[in-house]
MIBA-395831 format. One line per field, with one value per residue (C-alpha): residue number from 1; x, y, z negated. Coordinates in Angstrom, 2 decimals. Layout:
REM residues N
k NUM	...
east X	...
north Y	...
up Z	...
END
This chain:
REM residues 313
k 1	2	3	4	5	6	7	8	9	10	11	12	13	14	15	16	17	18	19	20	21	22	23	24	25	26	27	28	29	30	31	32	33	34	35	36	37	38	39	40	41	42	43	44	45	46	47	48	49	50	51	52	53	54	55	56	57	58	59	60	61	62	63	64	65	66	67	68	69	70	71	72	73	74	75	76	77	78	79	80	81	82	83	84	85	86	87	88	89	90	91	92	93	94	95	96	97	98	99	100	101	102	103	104	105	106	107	108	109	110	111	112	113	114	115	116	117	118	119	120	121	122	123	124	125	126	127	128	129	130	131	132	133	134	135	136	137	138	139	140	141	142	143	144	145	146	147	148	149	150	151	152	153	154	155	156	157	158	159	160	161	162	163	164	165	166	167	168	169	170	171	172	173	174	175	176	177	178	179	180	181	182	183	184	185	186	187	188	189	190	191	192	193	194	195	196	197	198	199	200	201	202	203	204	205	206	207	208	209	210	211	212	213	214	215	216	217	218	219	220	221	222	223	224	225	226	227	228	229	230	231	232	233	234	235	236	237	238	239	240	241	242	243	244	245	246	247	248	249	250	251	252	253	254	255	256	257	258	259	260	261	262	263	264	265	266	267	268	269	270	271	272	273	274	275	276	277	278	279	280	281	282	283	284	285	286	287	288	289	290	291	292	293	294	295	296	297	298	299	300	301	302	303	304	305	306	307	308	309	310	311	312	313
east 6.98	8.88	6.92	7.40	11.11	11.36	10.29	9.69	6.17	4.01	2.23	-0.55	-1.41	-4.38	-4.00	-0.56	0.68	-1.95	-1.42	-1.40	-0.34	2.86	4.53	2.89	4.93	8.26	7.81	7.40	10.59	12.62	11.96	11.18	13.53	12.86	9.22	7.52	5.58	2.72	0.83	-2.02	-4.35	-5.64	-2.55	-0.62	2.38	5.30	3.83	4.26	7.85	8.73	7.93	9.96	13.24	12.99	12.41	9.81	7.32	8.58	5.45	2.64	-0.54	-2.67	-6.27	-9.66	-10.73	-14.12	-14.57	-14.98	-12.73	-10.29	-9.82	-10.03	-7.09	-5.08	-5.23	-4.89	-1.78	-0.04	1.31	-1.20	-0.28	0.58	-0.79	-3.44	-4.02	-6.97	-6.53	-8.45	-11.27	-12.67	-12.89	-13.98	-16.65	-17.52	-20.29	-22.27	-22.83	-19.13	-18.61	-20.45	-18.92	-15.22	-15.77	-18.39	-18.62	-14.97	-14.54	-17.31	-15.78	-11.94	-13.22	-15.48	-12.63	-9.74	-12.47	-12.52	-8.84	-8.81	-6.54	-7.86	-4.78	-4.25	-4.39	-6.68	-6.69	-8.98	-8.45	-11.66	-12.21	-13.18	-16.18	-17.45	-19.17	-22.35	-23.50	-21.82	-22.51	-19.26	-17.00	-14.90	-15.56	-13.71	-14.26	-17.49	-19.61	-22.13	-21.08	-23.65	-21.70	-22.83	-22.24	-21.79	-18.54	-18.83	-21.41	-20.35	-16.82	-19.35	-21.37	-17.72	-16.36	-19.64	-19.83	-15.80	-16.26	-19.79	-18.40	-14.65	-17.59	-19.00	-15.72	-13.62	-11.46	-9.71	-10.38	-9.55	-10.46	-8.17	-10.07	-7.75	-8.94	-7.77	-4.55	-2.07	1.88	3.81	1.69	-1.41	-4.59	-5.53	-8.88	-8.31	-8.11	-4.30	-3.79	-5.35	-4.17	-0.21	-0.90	-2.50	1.00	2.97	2.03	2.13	-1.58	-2.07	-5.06	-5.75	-9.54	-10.87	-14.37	-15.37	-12.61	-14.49	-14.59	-12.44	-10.10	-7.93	-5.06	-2.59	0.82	0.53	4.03	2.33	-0.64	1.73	3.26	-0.28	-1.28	1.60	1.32	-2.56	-1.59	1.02	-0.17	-4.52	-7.10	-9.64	-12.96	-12.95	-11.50	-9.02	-9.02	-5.70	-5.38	-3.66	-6.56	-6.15	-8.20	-7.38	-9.80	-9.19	-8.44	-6.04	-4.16	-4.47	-2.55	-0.09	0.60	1.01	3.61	5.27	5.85	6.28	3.77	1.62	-1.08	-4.67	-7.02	-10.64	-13.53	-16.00	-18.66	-21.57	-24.23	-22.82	-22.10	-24.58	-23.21	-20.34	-20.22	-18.68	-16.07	-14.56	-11.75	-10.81	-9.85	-6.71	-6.90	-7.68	-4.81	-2.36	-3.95	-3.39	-0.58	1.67	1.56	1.34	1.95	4.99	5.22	3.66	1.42	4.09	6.50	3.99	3.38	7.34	7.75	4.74	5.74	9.64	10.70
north 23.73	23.73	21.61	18.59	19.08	19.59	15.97	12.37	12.28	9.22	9.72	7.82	8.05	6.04	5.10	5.49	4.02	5.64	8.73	11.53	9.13	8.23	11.87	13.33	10.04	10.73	14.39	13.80	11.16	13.52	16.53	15.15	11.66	11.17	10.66	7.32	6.88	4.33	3.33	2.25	0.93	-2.04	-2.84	-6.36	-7.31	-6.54	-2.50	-2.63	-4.19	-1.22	0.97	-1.13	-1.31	2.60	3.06	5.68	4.24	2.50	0.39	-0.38	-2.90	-3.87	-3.31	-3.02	-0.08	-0.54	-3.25	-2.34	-5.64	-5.51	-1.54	-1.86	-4.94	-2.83	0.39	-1.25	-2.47	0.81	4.05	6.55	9.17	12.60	13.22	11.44	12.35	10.41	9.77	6.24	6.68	5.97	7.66	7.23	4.84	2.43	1.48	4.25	1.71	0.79	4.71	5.61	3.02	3.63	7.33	8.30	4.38	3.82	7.34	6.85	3.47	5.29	7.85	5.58	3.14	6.08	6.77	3.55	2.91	6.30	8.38	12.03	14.05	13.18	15.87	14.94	15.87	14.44	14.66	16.26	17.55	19.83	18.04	18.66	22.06	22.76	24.45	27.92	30.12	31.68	28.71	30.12	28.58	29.27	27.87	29.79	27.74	25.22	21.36	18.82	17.68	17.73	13.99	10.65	10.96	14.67	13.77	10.99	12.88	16.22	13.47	12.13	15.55	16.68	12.81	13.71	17.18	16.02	12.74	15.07	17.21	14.18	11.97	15.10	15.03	17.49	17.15	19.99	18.91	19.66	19.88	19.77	20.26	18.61	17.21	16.09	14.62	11.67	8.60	9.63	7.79	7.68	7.86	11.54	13.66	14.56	11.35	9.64	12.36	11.98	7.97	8.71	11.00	8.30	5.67	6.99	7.28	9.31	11.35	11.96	11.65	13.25	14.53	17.86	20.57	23.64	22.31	24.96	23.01	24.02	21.80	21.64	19.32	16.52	17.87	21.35	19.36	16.97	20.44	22.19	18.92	18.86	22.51	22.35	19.54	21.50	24.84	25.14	25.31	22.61	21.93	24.09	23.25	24.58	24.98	23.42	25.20	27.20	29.72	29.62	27.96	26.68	25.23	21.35	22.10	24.34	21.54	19.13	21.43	22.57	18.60	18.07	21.17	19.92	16.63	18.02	15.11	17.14	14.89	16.34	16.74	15.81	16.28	13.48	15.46	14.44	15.18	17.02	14.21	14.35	16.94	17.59	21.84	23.76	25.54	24.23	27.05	27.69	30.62	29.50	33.22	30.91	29.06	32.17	34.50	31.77	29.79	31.42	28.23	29.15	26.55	26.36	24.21	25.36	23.48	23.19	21.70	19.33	18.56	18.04	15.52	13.45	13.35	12.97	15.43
up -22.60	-26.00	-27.73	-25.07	-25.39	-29.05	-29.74	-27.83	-26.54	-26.11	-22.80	-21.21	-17.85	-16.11	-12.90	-12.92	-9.65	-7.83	-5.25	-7.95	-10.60	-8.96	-8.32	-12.31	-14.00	-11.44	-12.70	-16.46	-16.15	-14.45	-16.51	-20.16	-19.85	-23.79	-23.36	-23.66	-20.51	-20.52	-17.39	-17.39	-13.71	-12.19	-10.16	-9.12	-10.82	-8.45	-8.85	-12.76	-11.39	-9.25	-11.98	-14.71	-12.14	-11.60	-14.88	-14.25	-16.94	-20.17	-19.99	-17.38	-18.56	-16.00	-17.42	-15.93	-17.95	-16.99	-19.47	-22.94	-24.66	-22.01	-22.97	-26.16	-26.66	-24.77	-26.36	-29.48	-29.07	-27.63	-29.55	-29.91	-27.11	-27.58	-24.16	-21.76	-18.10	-16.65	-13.14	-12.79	-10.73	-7.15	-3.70	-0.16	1.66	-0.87	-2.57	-4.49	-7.69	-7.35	-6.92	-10.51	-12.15	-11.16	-11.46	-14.56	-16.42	-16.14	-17.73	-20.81	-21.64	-21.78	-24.34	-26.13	-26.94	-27.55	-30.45	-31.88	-31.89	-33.35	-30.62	-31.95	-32.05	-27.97	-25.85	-22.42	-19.08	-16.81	-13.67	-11.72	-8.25	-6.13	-4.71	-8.16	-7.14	-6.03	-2.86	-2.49	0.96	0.40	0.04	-2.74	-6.14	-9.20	-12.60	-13.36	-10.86	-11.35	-10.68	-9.88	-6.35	-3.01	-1.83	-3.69	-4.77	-5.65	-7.79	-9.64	-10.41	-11.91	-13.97	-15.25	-16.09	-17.78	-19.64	-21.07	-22.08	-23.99	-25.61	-26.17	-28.79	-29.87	-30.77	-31.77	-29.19	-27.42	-23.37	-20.59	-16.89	-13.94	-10.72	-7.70	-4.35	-1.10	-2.26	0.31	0.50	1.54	0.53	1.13	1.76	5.16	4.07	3.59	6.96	6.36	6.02	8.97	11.37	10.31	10.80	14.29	14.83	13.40	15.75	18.78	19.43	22.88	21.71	17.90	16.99	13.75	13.04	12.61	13.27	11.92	8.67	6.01	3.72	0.84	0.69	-1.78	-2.18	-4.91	-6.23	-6.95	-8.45	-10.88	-12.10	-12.53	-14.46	-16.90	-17.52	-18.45	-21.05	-22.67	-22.64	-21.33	-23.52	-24.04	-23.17	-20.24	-16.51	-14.39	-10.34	-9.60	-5.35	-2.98	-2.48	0.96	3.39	6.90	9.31	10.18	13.58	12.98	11.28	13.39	15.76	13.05	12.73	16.60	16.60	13.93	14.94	18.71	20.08	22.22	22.18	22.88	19.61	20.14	17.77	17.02	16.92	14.93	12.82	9.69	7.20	3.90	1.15	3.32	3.08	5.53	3.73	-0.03	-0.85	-4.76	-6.70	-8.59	-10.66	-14.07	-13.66	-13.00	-15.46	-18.06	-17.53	-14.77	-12.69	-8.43	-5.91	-4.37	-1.32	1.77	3.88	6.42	3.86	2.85	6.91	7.65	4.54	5.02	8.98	7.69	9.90
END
């Protein structure tokens, strides 16, 4: 970490006042308070406020990064960055065009226009995932393993961390992914199954309803994932990714009853049970061995941590 503290770092962040986004700036503030934070996102007003009065980012522009002019006036008219985490992008039930364009378009257009403002000594990390991987009967994946994605959104987030790696060669950048897997912590999306179950808990719901429950999830607390990130931009190598995980994997029924003791509801937990959703694989556990080997950098928090401060308990 000496060279972040040795001198006052431009960083840009996209998506910035998103889930992830929100915890990595609070971390780089607290930690490096000499940086120049820039935020970046599609986000109203009174959020680039909040950020201003906390004084968490030194700048915020509201952009649509998907379109080139709009990208490219911005960028222009900011410091070239000593660092860039890319964590714009899209998730959940929405439309697959919408999906590719957040996801893999939005991400082409970012490191097309760094290029032609000329942003080449910037240091990248984009922000991947786990749904990235391809089929695997064990369930364990570590950085060797194809990516291609099993469902929509796995796809389109393989097709944008194989588009920044390729156009990274082209442009002469330098570009290193970091592919989290089911991250989780106060402020979630209920979208994600953490999420919805803790706002079933929350209010007051007499049973809680999820889908399936033998499912095998590797969850991991955004505050582990913010350090992982800032650790890959100072000290990983490039072009190459990193699993950013616990390595252990628990069974989403097994949560959902870790959550209930927790928050000492005692509500029932029933299973919705359905026909397997499309590219939805039974078991999604990474090896996190890369990241150790290399860097030093374990998680920290356990799940029940995690759990107790996204219940407040």
């Amino acid at each position: 970490m000496q060279l972040i503290d040795a001198y006052k770092p431009v960083v840009l962040v996209t998506g910035a006042t998103g889930f992830i986004g929100r915890y990595l700036c609070k971390l780089l503030r607290s930690r490096y308070p000499q940086s120049r934070i820039i935020g970046l996102g599609k986000s109203p007003s009174t959020q680039a406020s909040d950020n201003a009065k906390t004084k968490i980012l030194d700048e915020f522009h509201s952009v649509d990064l998907c379109d080139m002019h709009s990208s490219m006036e911005t960028l222009s008219v900011v410091p070239e960055p000593d660092y860039v985490f890319h964590l714009a992008g899209a998730f959940g039930n929405i439309d697959l065009v919408d999906l590719w364009r957040l996801n893999l378009g939005l991400t082409i257009n970012l490191f097309s226009c760094m290029s032609k403002v000329g942003f080449y000594k910037s240091k990248i990390i984009v922000a991947g995932s786990a749904a990235e991987y391809d089929y695997k009967k064990t369930g364990v994946y570590d950085e060797s393993d194809p990516i291609g994605g099993q469902s929509g959104y796995g796809k389109s987030k393989a097709a944008a961390s194989m588009a920044a790696l390729f156009l990274s060669a082209q442009y002469g950048l330098s570009t290193t992914i970091a592919r989290p897997f089911n991250v989780i912590g106060l402020g979630m999306s209920d979208k994600l199954v953490l999420g919805k179950l803790s706002n079933q808990i929350l209010s007051g719901c007499k049973e809680i309803r999820l889908g399936r429950l033998d499912s095998i999830r590797d969850f991991i607390d955004v505050e582990d994932v913010a350090e992982a990130f800032i650790q890959i931009a100072i000290n990983g190598s490039t072009g190459t990714a990193y699993n950013v995980c616990t390595g252990k994997g628990i069974t989403i029924g097994c949560l959902a009853e870790k959550v209930v003791d927790i928050s000492r509801s005692r509500v029932p937990i029933l299973s919705d049970v359905g026909p397997t959703p499309t590219g939805d694989s039974d078991k999604a556990v990474g090896d996190n061995s890369k990241l150790f080997n290399e860097l030093g950098w374990t998680p920290k928090i356990s799940l029940v941590d995690s759990i107790q401060k996204i219940l407040r308990v």
